[in-house]
N, C-alpha and C positions, 0 to 999 in steps of 0.2 A: 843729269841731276847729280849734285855732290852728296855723297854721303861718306858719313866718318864713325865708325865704328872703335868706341874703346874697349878694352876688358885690360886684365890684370892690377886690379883694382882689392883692397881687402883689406884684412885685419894685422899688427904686425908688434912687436915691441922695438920700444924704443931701441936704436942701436940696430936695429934692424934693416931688411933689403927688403923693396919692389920691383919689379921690371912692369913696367907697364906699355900696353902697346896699343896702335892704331892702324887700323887698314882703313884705304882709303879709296874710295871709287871717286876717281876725279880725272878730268884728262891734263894731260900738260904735267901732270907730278912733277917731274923733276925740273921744272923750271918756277914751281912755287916756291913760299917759301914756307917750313913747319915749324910748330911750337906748340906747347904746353902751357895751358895757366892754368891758375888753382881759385876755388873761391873756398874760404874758409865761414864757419856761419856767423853772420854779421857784420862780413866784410865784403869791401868790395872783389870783383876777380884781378887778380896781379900776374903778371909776367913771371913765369918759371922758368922757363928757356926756350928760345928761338932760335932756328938756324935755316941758313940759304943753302950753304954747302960747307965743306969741312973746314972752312978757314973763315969762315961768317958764320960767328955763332955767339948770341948774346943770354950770359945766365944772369937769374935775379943776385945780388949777393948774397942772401940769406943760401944758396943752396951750391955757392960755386965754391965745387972741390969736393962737393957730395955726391949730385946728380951729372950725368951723362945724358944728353940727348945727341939720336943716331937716325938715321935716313937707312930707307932700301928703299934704292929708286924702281928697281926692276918687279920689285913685289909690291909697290906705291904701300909703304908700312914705315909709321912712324914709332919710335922707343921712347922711351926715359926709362933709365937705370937708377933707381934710388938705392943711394947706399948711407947709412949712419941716420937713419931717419928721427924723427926728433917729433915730441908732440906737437909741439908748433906746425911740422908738417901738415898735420893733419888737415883733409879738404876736402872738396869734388875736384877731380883734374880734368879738362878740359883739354880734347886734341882739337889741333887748330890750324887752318891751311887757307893760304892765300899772301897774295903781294911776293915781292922781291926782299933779300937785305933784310939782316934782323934786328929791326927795332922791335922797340917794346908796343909798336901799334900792332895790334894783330890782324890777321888776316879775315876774308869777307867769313869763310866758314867754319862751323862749329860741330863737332860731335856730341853726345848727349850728354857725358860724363863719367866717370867712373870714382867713386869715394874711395879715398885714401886715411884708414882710421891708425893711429896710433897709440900708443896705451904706454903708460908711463910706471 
């Protein structure tokens, strides 16, 4: 059974940093592919960043040149580095596994969430 555990989740001011993380009890980890989305309230959930491996890796624009997403295959642990965060950031973030190649289709599985608040 999959499961995906977030934390690193919380409150922050604008201009500000998160690292947020995911562990993942899944087999095959490093041949999935991970990602983050966000659903903000009243919107749909959108693509944050995806990645297969360090040379396939697809960020939303709104956040590329801010955020970092990063793999550890050996510890099956997914990252996103927020840096310069912005109200608009603000969401539920969603870690996310499954498929090959990082489109913006996400993968079959979902973690629970973790809200990402920002203050202006």
């Amino acid at each position: 059974q999959v499961r995906l555990v977030e934390s690193g989740g919380g409150m922050v001011q604008a201009g500000g940093s998160l690292t947020l993380s995911c562990a993942a009890s899944v087999n095959a980890f490093s041949f999935l592919a991970v990602g983050w989305f966000r659903q903000a309230p009243g919107k749909g959930r959108e693509l944050v960043a995806r990645m297969y491996s360090s040379s396939n890796i697809n960020y939303a624009d709104s956040v590329t040149g801010r955020f970092t997403i990063s793999r550890d295959n050996a510890g099956k642990m997914v990252y996103l580095q927020m840096n310069n965060l912005k109200p608009e950031d603000m969401a539920v973030y969603y870690c996310n596994i499954g498929g090959q190649g990082a489109s913006t289709t996400p993968g079959a599985y979902w973690g629970q969430g973790t809200q990402v608040t920002v203050s202006s």
